[in-house]
C-alpha positions as CSV (number, residue, x, y, z in Angstrom):
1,X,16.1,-58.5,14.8
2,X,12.8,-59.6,16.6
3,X,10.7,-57.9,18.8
4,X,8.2,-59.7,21.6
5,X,4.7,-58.8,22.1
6,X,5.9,-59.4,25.8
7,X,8.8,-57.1,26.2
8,X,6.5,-54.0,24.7
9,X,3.9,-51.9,26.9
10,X,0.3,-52.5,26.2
11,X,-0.2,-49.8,23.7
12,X,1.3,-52.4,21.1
13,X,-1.6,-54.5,21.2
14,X,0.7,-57.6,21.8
15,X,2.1,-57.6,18.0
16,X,4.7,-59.4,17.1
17,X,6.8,-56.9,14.8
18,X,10.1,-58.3,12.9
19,X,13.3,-57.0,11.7
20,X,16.0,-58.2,9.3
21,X,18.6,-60.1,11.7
22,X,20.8,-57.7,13.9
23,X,24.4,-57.5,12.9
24,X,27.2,-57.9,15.3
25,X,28.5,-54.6,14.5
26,X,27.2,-50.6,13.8
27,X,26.8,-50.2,10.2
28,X,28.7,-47.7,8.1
29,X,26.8,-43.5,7.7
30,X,25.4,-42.1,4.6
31,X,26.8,-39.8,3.5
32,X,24.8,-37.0,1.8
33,X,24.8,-35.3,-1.9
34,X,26.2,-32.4,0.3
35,X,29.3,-34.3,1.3
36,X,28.1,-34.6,5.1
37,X,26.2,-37.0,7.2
38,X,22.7,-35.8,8.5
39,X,21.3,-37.1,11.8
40,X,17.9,-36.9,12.4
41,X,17.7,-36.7,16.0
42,X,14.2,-36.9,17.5
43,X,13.5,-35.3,21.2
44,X,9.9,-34.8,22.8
45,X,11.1,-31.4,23.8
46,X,9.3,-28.0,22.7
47,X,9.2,-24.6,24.2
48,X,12.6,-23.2,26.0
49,X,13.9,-27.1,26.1
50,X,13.8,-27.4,23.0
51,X,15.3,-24.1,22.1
52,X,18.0,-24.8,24.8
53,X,19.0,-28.5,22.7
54,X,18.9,-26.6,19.3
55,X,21.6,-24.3,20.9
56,X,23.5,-26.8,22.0
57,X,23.0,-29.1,18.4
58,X,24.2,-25.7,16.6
59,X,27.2,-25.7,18.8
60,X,27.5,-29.2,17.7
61,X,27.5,-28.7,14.3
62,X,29.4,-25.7,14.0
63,X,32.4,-27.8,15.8
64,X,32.9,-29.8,13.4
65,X,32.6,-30.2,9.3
66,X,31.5,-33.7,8.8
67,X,28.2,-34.2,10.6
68,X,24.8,-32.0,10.6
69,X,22.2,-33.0,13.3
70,X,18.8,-32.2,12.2
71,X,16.3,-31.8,15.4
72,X,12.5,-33.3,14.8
73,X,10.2,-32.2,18.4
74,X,8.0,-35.6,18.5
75,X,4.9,-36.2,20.1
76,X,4.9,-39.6,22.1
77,X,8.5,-40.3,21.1
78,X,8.8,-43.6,23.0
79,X,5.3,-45.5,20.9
80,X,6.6,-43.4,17.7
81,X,10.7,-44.7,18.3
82,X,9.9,-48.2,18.9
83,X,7.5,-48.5,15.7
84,X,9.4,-46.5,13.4
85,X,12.7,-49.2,14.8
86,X,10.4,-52.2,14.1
87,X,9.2,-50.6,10.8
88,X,13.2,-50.5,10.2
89,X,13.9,-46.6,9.6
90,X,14.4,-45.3,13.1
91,X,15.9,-41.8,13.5
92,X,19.8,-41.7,14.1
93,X,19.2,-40.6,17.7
94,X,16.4,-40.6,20.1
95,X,15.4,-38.7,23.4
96,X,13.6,-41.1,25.5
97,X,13.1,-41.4,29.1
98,X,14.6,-43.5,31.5
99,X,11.6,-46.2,31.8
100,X,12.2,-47.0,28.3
101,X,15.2,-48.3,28.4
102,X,15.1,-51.6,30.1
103,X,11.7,-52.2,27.7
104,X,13.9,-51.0,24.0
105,X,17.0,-52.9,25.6
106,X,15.2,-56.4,26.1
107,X,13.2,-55.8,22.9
108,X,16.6,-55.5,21.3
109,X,15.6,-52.1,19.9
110,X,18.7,-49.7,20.9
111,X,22.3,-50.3,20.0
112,X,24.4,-50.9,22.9
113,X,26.9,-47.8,23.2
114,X,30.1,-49.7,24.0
115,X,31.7,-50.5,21.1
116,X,31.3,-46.8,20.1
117,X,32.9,-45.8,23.7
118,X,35.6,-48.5,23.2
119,X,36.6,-47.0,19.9
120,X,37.2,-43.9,21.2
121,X,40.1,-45.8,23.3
122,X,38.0,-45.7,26.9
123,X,36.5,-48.4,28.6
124,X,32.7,-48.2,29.5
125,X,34.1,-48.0,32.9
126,X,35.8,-45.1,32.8
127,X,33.4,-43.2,30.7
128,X,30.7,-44.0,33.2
129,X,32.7,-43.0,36.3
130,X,32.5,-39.0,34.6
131,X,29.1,-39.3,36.4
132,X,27.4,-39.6,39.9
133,X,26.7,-43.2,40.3
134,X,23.0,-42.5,40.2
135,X,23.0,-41.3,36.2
136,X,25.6,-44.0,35.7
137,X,23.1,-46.7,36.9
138,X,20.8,-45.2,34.5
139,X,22.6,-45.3,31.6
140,X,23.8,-49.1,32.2
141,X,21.6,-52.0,31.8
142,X,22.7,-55.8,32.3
143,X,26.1,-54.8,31.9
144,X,25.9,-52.3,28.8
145,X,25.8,-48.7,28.3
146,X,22.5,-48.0,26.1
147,X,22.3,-44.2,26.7
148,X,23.8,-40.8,27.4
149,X,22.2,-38.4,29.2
150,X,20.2,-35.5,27.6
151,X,19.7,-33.4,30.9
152,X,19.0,-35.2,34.7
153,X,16.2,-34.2,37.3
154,X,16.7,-34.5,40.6
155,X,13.1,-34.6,42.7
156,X,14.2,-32.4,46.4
157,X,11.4,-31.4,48.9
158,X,10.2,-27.4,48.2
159,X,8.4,-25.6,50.2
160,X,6.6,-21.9,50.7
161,X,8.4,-20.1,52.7
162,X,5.5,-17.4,52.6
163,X,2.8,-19.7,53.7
164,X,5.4,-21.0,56.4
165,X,5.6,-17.5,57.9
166,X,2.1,-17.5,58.2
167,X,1.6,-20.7,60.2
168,X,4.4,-19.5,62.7
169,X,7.0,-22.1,61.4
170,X,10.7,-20.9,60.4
171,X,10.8,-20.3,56.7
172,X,14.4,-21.7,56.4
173,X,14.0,-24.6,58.4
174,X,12.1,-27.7,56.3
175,X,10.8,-30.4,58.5
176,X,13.2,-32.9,58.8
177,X,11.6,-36.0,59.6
178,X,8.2,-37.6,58.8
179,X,7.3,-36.4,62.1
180,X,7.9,-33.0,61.6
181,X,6.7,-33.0,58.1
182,X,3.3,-34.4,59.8
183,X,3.3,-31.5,62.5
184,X,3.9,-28.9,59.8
185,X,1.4,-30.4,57.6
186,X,-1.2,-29.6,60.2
187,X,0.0,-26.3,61.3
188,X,-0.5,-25.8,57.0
189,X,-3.8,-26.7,56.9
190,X,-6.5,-24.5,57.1
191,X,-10.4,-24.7,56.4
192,X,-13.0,-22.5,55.9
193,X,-14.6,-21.6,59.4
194,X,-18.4,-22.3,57.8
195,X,-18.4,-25.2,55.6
196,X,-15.1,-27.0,57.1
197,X,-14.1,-27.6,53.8
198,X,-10.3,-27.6,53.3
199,X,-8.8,-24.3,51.5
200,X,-5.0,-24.8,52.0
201,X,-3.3,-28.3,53.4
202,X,0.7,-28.6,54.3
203,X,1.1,-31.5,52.5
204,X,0.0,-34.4,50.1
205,X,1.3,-37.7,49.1
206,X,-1.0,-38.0,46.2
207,X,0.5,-34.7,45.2
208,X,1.5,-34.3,42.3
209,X,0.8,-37.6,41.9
210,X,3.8,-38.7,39.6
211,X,6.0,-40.9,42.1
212,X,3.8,-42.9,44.5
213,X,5.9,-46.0,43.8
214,X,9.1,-43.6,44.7
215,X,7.4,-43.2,48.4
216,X,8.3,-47.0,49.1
217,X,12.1,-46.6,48.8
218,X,11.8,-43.6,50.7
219,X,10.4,-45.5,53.8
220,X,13.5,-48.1,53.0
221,X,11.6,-50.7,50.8
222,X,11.7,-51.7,47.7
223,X,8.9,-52.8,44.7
224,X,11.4,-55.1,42.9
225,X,14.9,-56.5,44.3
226,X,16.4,-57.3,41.0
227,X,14.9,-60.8,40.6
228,X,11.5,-60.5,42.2
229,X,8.4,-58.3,42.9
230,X,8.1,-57.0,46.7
231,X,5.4,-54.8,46.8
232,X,3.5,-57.3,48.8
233,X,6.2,-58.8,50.5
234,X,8.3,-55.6,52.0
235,X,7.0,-54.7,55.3
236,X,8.4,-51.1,54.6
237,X,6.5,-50.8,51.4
238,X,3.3,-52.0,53.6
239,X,4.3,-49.1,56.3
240,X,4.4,-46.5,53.6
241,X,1.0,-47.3,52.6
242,X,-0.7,-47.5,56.2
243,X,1.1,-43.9,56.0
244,X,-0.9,-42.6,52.9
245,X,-4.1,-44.3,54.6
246,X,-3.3,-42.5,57.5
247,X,-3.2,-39.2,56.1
248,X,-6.4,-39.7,54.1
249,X,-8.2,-40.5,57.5
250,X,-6.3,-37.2,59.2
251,X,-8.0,-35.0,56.8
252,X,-10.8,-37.0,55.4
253,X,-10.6,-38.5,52.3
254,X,-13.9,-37.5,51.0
255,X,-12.4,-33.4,52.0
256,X,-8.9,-34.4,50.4
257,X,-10.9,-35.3,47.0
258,X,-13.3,-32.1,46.7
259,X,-10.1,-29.7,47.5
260,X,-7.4,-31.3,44.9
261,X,-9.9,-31.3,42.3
262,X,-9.2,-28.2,40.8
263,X,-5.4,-28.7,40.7
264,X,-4.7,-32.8,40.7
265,X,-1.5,-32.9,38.5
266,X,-1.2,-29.7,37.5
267,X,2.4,-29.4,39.3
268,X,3.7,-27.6,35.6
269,X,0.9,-24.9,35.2
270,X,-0.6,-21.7,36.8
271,X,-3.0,-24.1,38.5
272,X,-0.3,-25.8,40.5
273,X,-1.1,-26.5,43.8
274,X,2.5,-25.1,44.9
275,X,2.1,-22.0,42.8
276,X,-0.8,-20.7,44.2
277,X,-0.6,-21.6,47.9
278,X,-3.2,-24.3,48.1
279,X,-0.7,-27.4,49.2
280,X,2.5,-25.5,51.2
281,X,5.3,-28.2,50.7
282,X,5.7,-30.7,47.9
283,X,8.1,-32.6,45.9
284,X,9.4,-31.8,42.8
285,X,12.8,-31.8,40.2
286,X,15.2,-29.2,39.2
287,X,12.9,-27.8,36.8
288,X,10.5,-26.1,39.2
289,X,12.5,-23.2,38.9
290,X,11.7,-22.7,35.8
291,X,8.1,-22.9,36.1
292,X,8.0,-20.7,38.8
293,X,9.6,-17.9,36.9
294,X,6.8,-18.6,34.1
295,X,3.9,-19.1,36.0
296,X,4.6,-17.4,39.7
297,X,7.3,-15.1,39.3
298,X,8.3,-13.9,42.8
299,X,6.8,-16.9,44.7
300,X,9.0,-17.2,48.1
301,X,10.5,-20.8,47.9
302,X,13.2,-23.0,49.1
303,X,14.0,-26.2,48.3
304,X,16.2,-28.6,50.2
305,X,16.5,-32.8,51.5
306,X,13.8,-34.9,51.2
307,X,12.5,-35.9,55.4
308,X,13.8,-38.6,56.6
309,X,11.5,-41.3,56.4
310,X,13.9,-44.6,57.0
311,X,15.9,-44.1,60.0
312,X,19.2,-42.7,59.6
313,X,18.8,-42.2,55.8
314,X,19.2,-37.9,55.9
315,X,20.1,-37.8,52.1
316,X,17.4,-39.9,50.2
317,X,17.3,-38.6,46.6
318,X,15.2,-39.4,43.6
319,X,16.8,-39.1,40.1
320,X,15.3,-39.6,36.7
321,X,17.1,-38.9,33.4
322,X,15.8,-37.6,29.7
323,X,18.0,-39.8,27.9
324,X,19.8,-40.1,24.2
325,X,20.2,-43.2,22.5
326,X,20.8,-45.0,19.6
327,X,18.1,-47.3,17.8
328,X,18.9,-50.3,15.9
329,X,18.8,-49.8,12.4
330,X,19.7,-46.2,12.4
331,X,21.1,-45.3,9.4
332,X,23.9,-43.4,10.7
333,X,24.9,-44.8,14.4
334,X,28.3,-43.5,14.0
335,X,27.4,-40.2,13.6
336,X,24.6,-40.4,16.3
337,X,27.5,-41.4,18.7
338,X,29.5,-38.4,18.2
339,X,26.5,-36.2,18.9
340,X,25.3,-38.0,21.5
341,X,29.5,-37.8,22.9
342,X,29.7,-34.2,22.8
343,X,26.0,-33.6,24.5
344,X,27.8,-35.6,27.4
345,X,30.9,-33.9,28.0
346,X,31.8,-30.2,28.8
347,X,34.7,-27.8,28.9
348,X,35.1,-28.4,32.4
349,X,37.0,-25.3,31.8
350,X,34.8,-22.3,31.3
351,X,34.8,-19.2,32.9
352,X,32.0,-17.4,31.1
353,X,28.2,-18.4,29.5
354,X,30.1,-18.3,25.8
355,X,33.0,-21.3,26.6
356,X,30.2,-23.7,28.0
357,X,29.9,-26.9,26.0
358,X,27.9,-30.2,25.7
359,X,26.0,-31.1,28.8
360,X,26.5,-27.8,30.8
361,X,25.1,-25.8,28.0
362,X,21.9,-28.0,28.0
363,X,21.6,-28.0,31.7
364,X,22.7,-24.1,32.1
365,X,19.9,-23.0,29.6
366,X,17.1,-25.7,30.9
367,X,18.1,-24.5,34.4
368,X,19.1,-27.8,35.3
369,X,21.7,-29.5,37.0
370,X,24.7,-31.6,35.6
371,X,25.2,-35.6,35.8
372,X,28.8,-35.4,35.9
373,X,30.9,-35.3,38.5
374,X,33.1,-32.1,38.0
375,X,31.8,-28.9,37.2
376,X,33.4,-26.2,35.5
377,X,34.0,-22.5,37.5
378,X,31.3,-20.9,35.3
379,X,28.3,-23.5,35.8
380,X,29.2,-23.7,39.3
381,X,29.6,-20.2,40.3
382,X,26.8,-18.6,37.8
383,X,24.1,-21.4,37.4
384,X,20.5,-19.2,37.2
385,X,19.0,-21.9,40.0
386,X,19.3,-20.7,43.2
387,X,19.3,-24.2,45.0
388,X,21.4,-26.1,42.6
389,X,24.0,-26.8,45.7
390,X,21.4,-28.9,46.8
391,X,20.1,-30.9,43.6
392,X,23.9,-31.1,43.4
393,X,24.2,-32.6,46.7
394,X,21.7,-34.7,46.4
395,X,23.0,-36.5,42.8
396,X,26.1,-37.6,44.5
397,X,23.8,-38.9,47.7
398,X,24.5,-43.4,48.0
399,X,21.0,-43.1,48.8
400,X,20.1,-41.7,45.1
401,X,17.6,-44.2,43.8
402,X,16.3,-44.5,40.0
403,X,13.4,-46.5,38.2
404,X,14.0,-50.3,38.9
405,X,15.5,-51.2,35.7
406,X,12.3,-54.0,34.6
407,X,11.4,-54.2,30.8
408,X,7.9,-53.8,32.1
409,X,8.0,-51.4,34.6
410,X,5.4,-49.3,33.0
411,X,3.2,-51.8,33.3
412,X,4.4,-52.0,37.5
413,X,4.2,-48.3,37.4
414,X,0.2,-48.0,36.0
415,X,-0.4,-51.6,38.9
416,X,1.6,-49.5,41.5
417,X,-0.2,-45.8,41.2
418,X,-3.7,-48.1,40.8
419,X,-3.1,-49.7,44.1
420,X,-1.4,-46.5,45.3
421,X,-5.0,-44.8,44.7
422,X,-6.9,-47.5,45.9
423,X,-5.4,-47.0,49.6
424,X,-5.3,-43.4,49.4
425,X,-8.9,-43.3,48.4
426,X,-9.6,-45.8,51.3
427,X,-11.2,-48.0,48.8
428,X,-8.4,-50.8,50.0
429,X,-6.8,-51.9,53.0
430,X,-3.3,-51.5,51.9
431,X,-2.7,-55.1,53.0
432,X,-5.4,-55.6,50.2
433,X,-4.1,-53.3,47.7
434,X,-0.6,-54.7,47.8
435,X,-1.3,-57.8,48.0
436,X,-3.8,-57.5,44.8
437,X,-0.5,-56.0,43.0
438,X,1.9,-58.7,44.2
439,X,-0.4,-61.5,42.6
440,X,-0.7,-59.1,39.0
441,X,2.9,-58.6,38.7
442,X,4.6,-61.5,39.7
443,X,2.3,-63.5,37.2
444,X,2.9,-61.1,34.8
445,X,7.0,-60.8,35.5
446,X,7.2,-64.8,35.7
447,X,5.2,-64.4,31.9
448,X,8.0,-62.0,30.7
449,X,10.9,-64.1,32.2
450,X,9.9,-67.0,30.2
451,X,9.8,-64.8,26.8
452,X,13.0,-63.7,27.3
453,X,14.0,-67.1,27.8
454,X,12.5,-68.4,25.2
455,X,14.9,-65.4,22.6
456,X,17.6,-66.5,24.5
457,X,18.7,-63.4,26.3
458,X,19.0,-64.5,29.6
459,X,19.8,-68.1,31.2
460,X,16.8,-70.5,32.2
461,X,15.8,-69.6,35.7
462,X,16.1,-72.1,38.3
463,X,13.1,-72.6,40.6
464,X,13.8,-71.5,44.5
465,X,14.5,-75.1,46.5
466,X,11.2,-76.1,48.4
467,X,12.0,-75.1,51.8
């Protein structure tokens, strides 16, 4: 099995790594001197999410006699994965993100999951459809299933419903266009009456700073249309980024600079900007919940649909995924399978905390929402997050989007934000900035076309007809 320089992000220093030639087919577990198979299953989770998997693993393994699923928390699990799968003794399962898997699928690095789903008499098709279309997608990648889902975040808009008060707005009424969000924002914003530096702002788009490229399919654009980089070429992306220029101007972007300072990034800390009233609305997943009851408990929020930014579009959604899969080379894929199968289904049954199973259990303790379809009574009518109708309603949206699926869109990602902070910083025009990152990535997309080309994983391309 071979892995290309080109389909790896930049931390592998462009080496070209080999493996012993795939084989068509899964090979056969080891089986231990204790009569059972042992999966070592490595996740990048620690704290309460990590105690919340081990829950669910020893649910796992006390369902069954035959398998044991060891849990290893590992730092920087997606470098460590891809090595230790080059090196040739992977773990049996891995928690990665979403982003990864387009970049271990072209590298040839994860075993496709549908002969295992296929032996369990279903059709990928079917065992897809068990979730919103959004956490489907993100499973699936050119035309296989490569992961299950661990536990899904939604992003929704929050805001402080106590700083809302305060500026005379209503507390249970979000702005619902980017006009209102843009007249609250001001209303939010506050300075000191000596200095005229800012103490408290409405609203940021650099804030917290972890989906700028997310703001473009919000305005109705798109970075990358399955065949082709658009930053530079989608007039909607451009309008999103005369919009963060715009807002940079509105406050000043010198002011902006000195007052997120102390907090840039720090969405998941006692420093947050949300948590301690400095920014009033923001963006953020499921998990907020959690962090507030850590690091704010008592802090008067809501959290509901993101603006509209595209006409018509009321339900825009962001989803992202912590995901399970299978590297090649595990020594035990079968094995892996049945774990990662039972941490993706649920007793859709369960009327109390005790009879939850699988994916509920995960998302119930991680205060989370689920990625299937149908809930049971108890994780609907007892989940500990009081908005989860809404990350609920917003997983099912058509308008749900995910990471484009690009074997280097962390590379994108790191162009993006830099071109992102460029016009935000009003170093750039943002026809400049995009423009710069239209030139980067389509030279370096064309580059990583040709390599997989070259391995024969997909057709030649044929060049676009001169018009």
């Amino acid at each position: 099995m071979r892995f290309l320089s080109a389909l790896t992000p930049r931390w592998f220093c462009g080496a070209l790594l080999l493996l012993t030639a795939a084989v068509s087919h899964a090979r056969a577990d080891v089986v231990g001197r204790d009569g059972k198979i042992h999966v070592t299953y490595w996740e990048k989770w620690v704290s309460f999410e990590g105690v919340a998997m081990q829950t669910v693993i020893d649910a796992f393994n006390a369902s069954q006699d035959r398998i044991v699923v060891d849990y290893f928390p590992v730092s920087q699990i997606d470098h460590k994965t891809l090595i230790a799968t080059a090196g040739g003794d992977p773990p049996d399962v891995a928690g990665l993100w979403v982003q990864n898997i387009a970049t271990f699928a072209d590298a040839e690095a994860l075993w496709p999951l549908d002969e295992f789903i296929q032996s369990d008499g279903m059709t990928t098709e079917a065992w897809l459809a068990r979730y919103y279309p959004i956490f489907a997608k993100i499973c699936s990648y050119r035309g296989h299933v490569y992961a299950g889902i661990s536990t899904p975040a939604v992003i929704a808009f929050n805001w402080n419903r106590t700083l809302f008060r305060e500026a005379g707005l209503d507390p249970d009424r979000p702005p619902r266009n980017l006009a209102e969000l843009e007249e609250f924002s001001r209303k939010l914003t506050k300075r000191n009456p000596k200095t005229g530096a800012l103490t408290q702002v409405g609203f940021l788009p650099q804030e917290p700073g972890w989906w700028p490229w997310i703001f473009a399919d919000w305005f109705g654009g798109e970075l990358f249309d399955g065949h082709a980089i658009t930053c530079g070429t989608d007039p909607h992306v451009l309008a999103m980024m005369k919009w963060v220029a715009g807002v940079s101007k509105t406050y000043g972007a010198d002011d902006l600079q000195t007052f997120a300072s102390g907090f840039s990034g720090q969405l998941l800390s006692a420093q947050s900007s949300f948590m301690n009233g400095k920014v009033a609305m923001v963006f953020a997943g499921v998990w907020m919940d959690n962090y507030i009851h850590q690091y704010k408990p008592g802090l008067d929020y809501a959290a509901g649909p993101w603006p509209e930014a595209a006409p018509g579009i009321t339900d825009f959604a962001m989803a992202e995924s912590d995901v399970l899969t299978i590297p090649r080379g595990a020594k035990n894929p079968h094995a892996a399978w049945e774990f990662i199968k039972y941490a993706n289904t649920a007793n859709l049954h369960a009327q109390s905390r005790e009879q939850l199973q699988g994916i509920e259990l995960t998302c119930f303790l991680q205060d989370k929402t689920s990625p299937l379809r149908e809930w049971s009574p108890y994780f609907t009518q007892h989940h500990p997050h009081p908005f989860i109708k809404v990350f609920r309603a917003l997983s099912a949206s058509p308008h749900a989007v995910c990471v484009p699926q690009m074997g280097i869109w962390q590379e994108y990602h790191r162009e993006f934000t830099a071109a992102f902070e460029d016009v935000r910083l009003l170093h750039k025009t943002p026809e400049q900035a995009l423009q710069y990152c239209q030139a980067r990535m389509s030279a370096s997309w064309s580059q990583y076309l040709l390599s997989l080309e070259r391995h024969h994983q997909i057709s030649p391309q044929v060049p676009a007809p001169t018009p």
